[in-house]
N, C-alpha and C positions, 0 to 999 in steps of 0.2 A: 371547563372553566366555571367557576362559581361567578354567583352573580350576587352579591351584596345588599341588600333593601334598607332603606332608614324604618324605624317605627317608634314615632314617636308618643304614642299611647296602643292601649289593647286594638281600640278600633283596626286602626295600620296596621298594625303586626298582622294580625287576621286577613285584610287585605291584601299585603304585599306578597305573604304564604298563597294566597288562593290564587296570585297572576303569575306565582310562577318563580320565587327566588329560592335560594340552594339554603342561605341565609340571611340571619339580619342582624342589624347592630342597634341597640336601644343603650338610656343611662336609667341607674338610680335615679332619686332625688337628689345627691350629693356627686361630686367628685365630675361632673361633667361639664363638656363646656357647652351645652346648650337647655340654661336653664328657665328658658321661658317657655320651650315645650311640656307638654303635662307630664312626659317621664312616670317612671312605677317605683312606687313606693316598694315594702319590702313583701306585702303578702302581693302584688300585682305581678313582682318579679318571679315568685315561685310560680305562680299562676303561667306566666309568659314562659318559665324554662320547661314546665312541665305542654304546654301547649306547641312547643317547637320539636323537643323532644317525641311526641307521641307522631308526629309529620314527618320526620327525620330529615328538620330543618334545624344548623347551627345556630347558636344563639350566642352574639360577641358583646360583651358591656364594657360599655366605655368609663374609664376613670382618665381621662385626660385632660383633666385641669392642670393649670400649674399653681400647686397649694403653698401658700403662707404654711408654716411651724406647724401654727395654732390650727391649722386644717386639717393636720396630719392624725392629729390627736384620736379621732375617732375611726380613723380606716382601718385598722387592726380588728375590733368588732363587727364592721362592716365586713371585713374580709371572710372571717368566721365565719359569719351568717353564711356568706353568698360561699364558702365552699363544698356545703350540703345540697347545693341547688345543681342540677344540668346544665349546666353551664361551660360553653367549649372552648372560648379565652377575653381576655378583658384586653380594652386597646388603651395603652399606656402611654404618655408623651416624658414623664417627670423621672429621673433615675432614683428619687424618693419610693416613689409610688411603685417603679418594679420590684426593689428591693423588698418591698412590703409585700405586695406579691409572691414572692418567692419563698417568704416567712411562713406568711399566710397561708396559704390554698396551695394548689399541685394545676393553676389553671396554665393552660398556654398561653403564651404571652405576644402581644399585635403590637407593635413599637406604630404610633400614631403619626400621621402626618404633620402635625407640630411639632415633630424633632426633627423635620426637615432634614428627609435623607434624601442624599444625592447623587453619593458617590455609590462603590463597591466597598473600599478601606473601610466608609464608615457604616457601613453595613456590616460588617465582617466584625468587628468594634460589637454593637447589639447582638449579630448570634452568638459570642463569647460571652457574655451577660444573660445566658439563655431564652434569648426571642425567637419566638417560632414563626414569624411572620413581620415584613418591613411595607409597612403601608407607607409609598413612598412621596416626597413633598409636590406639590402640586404644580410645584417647575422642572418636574422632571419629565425628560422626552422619551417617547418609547423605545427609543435607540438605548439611554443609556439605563432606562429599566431593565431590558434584556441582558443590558452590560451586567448587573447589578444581581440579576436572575442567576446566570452564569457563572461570575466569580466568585459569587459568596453563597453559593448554592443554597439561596432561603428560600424561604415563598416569597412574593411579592406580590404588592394588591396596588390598583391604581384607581382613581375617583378615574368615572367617563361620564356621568352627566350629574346638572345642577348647578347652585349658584358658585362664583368663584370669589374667594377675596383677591382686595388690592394689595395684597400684604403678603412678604414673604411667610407662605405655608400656616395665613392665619393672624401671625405674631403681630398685633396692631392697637394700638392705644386709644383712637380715639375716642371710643367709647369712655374709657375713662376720663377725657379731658373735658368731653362736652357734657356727656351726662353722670357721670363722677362713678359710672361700672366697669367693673374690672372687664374687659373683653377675654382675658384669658382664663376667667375663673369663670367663665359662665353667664358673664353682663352683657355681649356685646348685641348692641342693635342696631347694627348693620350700618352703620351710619356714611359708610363710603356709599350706599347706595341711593342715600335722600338729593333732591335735588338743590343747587345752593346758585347763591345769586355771585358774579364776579363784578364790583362796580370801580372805575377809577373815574380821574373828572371830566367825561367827558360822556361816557358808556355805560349801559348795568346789561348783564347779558345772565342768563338765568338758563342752568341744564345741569345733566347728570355727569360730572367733570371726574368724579372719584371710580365709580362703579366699571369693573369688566362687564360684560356680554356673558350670561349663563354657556356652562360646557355643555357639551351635545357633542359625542367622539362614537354616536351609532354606525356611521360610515368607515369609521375606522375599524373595528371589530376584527377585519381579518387579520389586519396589523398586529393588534392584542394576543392573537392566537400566535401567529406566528414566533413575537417575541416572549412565548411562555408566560404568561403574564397568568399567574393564578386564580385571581379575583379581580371581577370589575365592581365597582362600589358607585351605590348612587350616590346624589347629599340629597335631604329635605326629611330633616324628622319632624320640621315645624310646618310642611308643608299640607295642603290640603289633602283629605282623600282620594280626590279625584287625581291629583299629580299622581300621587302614590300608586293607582290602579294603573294609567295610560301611560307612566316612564316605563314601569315594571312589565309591562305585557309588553309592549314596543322592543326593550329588550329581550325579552325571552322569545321574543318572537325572530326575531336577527339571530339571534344564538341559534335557535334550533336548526332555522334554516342553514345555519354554514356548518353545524355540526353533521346536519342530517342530507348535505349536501342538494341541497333541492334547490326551488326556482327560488331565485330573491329580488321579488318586486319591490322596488324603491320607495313607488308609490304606492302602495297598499295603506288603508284606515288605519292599521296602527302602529304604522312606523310616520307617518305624517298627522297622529294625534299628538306628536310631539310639538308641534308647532300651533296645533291649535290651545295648547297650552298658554296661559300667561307668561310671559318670558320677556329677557331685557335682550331679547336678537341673543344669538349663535355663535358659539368660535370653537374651536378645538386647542383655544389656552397653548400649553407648551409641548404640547406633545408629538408633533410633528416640525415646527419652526417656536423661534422664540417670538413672546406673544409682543403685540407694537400698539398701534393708534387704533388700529383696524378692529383690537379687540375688546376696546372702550366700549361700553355701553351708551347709547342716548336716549334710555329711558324704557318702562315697561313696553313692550308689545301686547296692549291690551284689548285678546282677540273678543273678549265678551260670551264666551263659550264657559257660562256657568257651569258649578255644579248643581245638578237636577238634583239627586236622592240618590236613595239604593233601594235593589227589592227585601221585602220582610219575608215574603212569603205568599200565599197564592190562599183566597176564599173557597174553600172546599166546598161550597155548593154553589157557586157560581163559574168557579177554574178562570178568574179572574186574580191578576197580580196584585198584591198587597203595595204601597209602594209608598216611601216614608221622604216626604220633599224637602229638601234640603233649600230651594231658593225658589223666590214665585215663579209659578209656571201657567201658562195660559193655553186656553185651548185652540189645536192647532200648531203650538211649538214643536219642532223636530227634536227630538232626543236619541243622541249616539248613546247605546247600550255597550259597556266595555266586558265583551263575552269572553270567559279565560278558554284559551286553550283553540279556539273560533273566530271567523268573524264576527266583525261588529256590528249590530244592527243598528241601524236607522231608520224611527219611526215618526210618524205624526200625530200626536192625539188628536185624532177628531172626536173623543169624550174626553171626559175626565168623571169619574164618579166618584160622590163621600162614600164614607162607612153609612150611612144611612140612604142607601142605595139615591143619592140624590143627584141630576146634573150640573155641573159645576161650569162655567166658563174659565176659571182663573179660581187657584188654589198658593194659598204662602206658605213660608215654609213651616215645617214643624208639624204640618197636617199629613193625615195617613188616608191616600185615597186607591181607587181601584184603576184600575187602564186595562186593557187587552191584553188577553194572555198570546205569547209569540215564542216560537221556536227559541232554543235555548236556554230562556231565563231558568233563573235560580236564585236563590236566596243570597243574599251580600252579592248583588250585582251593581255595580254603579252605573249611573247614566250622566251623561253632561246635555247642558241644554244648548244646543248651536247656534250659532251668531250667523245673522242674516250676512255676515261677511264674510262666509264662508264656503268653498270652493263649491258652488252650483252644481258642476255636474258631476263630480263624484258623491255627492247627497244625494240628486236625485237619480244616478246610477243605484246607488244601495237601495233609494226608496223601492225603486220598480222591480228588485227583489224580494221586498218586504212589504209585499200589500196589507190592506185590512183584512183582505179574504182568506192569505196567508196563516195572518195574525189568530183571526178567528177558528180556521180548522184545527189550531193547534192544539193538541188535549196531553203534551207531553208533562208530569209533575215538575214540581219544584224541586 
């Protein structure tokens, strides 16, 4: 089963490859519907097909907007460009835009969650139009994916974790009403998920009334398999680094275990670093029952579990970690290291040093300093900084694995 990553700049893409995904899905600067993320221009793209390629990691680009006329006008060029590039297929929602596709390039073609497939009929409908894959709508249940696998013998790919709209498979305007962007061409800002005030004359009552509950279908997995399901897809290409690292290992880590038939602890650091994530609470959305009241959201779960940095690299006359902070950190803060392929280390700085070999108590972000070198690390590692709200004795189970003494004997490279 392929496992599907977002990346929405070079950074991501690089990370989601190193925790472990088959593939990943990125856009242009045009023809997407998510254009507030930084996205790859055109020389970023060749860069991106040829760095997937050399990993023998898929690379899917999204053109699924749904374009005015006057949009269309430049895809034909665009398409050109990009059919010189490694590139393994574009996920399409607009029957404009396959047709162009098809003119254009020799790409496989990913029928988008925005055409809201749901049946098998209208499946069957797309692979006659030569789609090579039906990324199927986000109300559809694993029952009738399998149905859908089956009768119309395509691939199919299902989202399992990340945010969800309130909207059938996306299709939602508000964005255009309240802040005048098109949500389907690429404006939307989320705006079911702001919090809004209900007043009548008597009452004002103030919460998050529009927003689902982010998907999380890690439990599900064997389900997945059993129903043939091809591809699981994350969402968040506007999401942080750190999501990007701890969704992606969390998965690959579940996957391997039920491919590789081995123990599958529930509880283990990084299938419950999914929770120590920011998130608006949990559902499993349509995929088992239809989703009801239960999978409203009441607002962020906000664990406080920054992102720390990532490592650079290691001071070769010291064998000391390079380590580039992303958010302030003080001395003494725990930091879960998210190790690919390993567990996760969890440590304490009791230093911190500058580049000018200096002690530091507290460092902001944007500064490059030194910490103890510890088993496993390596270059593009992330770390997050742990929230004193955070489950006691499985931190300091991991700490008593990972002493300073530990820390220090370690003379393994970067």
């Amino acid at each position: 089963m392929e496992l599907l990553a977002p990346a929405g700049n070079f950074e991501k893409l690089q990370i989601v490859i190193k925790y472990g995904a088959n593939a990943v899905y990125l856009s242009g600067t045009e023809f997407s519907l998510r254009s507030g993320s930084d996205n790859f221009n055109l020389v970023q793209l060749e860069q991106a097909a040829l760095y997937c390629q050399e990993r023998g990691v898929k690379l899917y680009l999204t053109l699924n907007a749904f374009p005015l006329a006057k949009d269309l006008v430049a895809l034909p060029k665009f398409l050109t460009y990009l059919a010189k590039l490694p590139i393994n297929a574009v996920i399409c929602a607009d029957l404009a835009i396959i047709e162009l596709v098809k003119e254009y390039s020799s790409f496989d073609i990913h029928v988008s969650t925005q055409a809201s497939l749901l049946n098998w009929q209208q499946a069957l409908v797309y692979k006659e139009i030569g789609a090579k894959r039906l990324i199927l709508a986000r109300e559809t249940s694993l029952l009738d994916a399998s149905l859908i696998r089956q009768k119309a013998d395509i691939e199919v790919e299902l989202f399992c974790h990340g945010a969800m709209c309130s909207a059938l498979s996306g299709h939602c305007v508000l964005s255009n009403y309240q802040n005048g962007r098109d949500s389907n061409r690429g404006g939307c800002i989320q705006n079911c998920r702001h919090k809004y005030k209900i007043i009548d004359q008597e009452n004002e009552e103030q919460s998050f009334y529009l927003g689902s509950k982010d998907l999380n279908a890690i439990d599900l997995l064997p389900k997945f398999i059993e129903s043939n399901i091809d591809s699981i897809k994350i969402e968040g290409r506007m999401k942080s680094p750190l999501y990007a690292a701890v969704v992606i290992k969390a998965y690959r880590t579940r996957l391997d275990e039920l491919i590789n038939k081995g123990d599958q602890d529930n509880n283990d650091l990084e299938v419950n670093g999914l929770h120590k994530l920011n998130h608006r609470g949990y559902t499993t959305g349509f995929l088992t029952n239809q989703a009801d009241l239960t999978s409203m959201s009441q607002g962020t779960n906000q664990t406080r579990n920054l992102y720390a940095g990532v490592i650079l690299g290691e001071d070769e006359q010291t064998n000391e970690i390079l380590f580039l902070v992303a958010n302030k950190i003080i001395i003494n803060d725990r930091l879960e290291f998210i190790i690919p392929s390993a567990k996760n280390k969890i440590l304490r700085l009791e230093k911190i040093i500058s580049l000018e070999n200096k002690s530091m108590t507290k460092v902001n972000s944007g500064r490059i300093i030194k910490i103890p070198h510890f088993t496993g690390a390596s270059a593009n590692t992330l770390a997050m900084i742990i929230s004193p709200q955070a489950d006691s004795d499985k931190i300091n189970a991991a700490l008593n694995c990972n002493t300073s003494s530990d820390i220090n004997k370690s003379t393994s490279p970067l």
